[in-house]
Structures are given as C-alpha cells and as structure tokens.
One Martini backbone bead per residue (centre of mass of N, CA, C, O) as a GRO file, in nm:
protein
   93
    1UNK     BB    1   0.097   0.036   0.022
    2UNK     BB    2   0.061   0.361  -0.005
    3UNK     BB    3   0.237   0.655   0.097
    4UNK     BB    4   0.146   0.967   0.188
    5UNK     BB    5   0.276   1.323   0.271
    6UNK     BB    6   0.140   1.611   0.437
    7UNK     BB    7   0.258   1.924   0.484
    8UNK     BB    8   0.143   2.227   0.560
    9UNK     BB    9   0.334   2.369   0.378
   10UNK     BB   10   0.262   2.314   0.100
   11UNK     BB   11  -0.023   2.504   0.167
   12UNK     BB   12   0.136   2.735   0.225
   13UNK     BB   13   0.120   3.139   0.132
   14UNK     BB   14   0.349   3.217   0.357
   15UNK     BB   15   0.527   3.034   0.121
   16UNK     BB   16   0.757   2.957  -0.053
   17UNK     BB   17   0.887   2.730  -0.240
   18UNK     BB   18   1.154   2.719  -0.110
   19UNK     BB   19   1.036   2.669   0.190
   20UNK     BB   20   0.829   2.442   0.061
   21UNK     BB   21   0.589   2.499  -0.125
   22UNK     BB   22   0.358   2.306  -0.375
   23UNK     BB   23   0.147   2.524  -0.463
   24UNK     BB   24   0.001   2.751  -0.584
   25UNK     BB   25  -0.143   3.075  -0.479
   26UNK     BB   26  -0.426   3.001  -0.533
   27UNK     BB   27  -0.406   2.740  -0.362
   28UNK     BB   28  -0.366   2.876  -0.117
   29UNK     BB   29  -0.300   2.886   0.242
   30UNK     BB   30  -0.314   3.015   0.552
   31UNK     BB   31  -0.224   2.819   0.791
   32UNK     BB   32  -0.288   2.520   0.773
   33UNK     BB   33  -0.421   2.240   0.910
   34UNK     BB   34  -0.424   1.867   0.960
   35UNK     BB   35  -0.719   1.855   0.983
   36UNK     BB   36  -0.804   2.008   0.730
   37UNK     BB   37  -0.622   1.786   0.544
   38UNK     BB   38  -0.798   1.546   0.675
   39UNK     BB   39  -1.068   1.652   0.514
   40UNK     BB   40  -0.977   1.677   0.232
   41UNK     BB   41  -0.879   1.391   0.187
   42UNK     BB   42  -1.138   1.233   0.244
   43UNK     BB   43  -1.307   1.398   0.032
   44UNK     BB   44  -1.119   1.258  -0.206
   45UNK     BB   45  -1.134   0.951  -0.051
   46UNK     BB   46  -0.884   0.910   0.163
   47UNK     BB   47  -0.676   0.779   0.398
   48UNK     BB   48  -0.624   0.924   0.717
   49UNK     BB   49  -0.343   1.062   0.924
   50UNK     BB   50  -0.223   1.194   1.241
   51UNK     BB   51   0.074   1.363   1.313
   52UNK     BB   52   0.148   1.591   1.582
   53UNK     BB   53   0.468   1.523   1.629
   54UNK     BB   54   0.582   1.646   1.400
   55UNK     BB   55   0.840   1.810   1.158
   56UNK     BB   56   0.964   1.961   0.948
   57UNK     BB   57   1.258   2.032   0.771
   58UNK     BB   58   1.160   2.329   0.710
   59UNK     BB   59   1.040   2.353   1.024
   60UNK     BB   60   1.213   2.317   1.323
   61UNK     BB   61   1.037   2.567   1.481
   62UNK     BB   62   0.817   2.357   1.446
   63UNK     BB   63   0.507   2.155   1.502
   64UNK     BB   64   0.239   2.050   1.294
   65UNK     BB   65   0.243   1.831   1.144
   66UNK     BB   66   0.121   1.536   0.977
   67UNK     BB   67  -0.007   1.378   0.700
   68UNK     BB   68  -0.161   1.044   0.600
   69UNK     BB   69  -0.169   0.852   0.305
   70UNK     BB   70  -0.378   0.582   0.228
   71UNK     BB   71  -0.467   0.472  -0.120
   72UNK     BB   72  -0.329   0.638  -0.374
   73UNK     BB   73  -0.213   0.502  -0.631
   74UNK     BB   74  -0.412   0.651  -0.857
   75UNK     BB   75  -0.185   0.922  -0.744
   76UNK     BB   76  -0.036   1.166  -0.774
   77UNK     BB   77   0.118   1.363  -0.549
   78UNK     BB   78   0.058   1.621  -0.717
   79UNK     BB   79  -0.244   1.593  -0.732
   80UNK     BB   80  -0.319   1.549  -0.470
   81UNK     BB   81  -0.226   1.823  -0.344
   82UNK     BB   82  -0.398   1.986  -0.524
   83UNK     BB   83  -0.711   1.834  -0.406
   84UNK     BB   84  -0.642   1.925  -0.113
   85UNK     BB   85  -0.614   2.231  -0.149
   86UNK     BB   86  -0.884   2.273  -0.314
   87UNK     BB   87  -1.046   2.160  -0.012
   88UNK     BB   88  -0.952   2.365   0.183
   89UNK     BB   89  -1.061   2.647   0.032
   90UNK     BB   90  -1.353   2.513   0.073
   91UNK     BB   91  -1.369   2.534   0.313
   92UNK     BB   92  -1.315   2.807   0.450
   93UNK     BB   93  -1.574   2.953   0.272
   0.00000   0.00000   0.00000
C-alpha cells in the first residue's frame, strides 16, 4: 500500500516554494492546520492519519504535524496535493 505525506508547508501561502510550499499561490491558504488536511484527503476520497508531533525539516522551530495519506495508489503525489489543496479552500470559504 502507498503511502504518502503531506505537510502543511506543502499549502501554506505564507511561504515560497523555496520554503516548502508546493501549490500554486491560487491554491494556498495561510496556515493550513492538519485537521483541514485530513478532511480535505477525507473528501478527496483516501484515509488520513494525523500525526501531530512531527515536523517539517524545513520547519524545525515549529511542530505542525503531517497527514499520512494511504490508499492513494491511483494518483501522483502532486495531483493528491493539488485536489487537497482545492479542499482545503473550499472548506475555509
């Protein structure tokens, strides 16, 4: 079974791609929270897991947690974040 990782750098708008984010500026929102994260994977259809004592290595003086997503084999890593992301900003509107 695949696995992949998503953290909340990933959608955060308040950072560069070079920081981490990995979405365009359109799909970003600030501060993403892992909760948001893991419904947004929900809604796209895969299982979450919340791990929140983990941190970003390009984010090392903050622990925001990462989502484990598992189920995902039909879909590259960047297309799940991509409609993660898109979900994301539907929740929050």
């Amino acid at each position: 079974m695949v696995e992949n990782v998503i953290w909340p750098a990933y959608l955060d708008a308040e950072l560069s791609r070079k920081e981490g984010r990995r979405v365009p500026e359109g799909l970003a929102v600030p501060e993403p929270t892992v909760d948001e994260i893991a419904q947004a994977v929900q809604q796209v259809g895969y299982d979450a897991t919340i791990e929140r004592e983990k941190s970003y290595s390009r984010e090392s003086w903050e622990a925001r947690g990462r989502v484990v997503v598992r189920g995902a084999e039909d879909s590259t890593k960047n297309d799940l974040v991509q409609a993660v992301a898109a979900y994301v900003a539907a929740i929050r509107e």
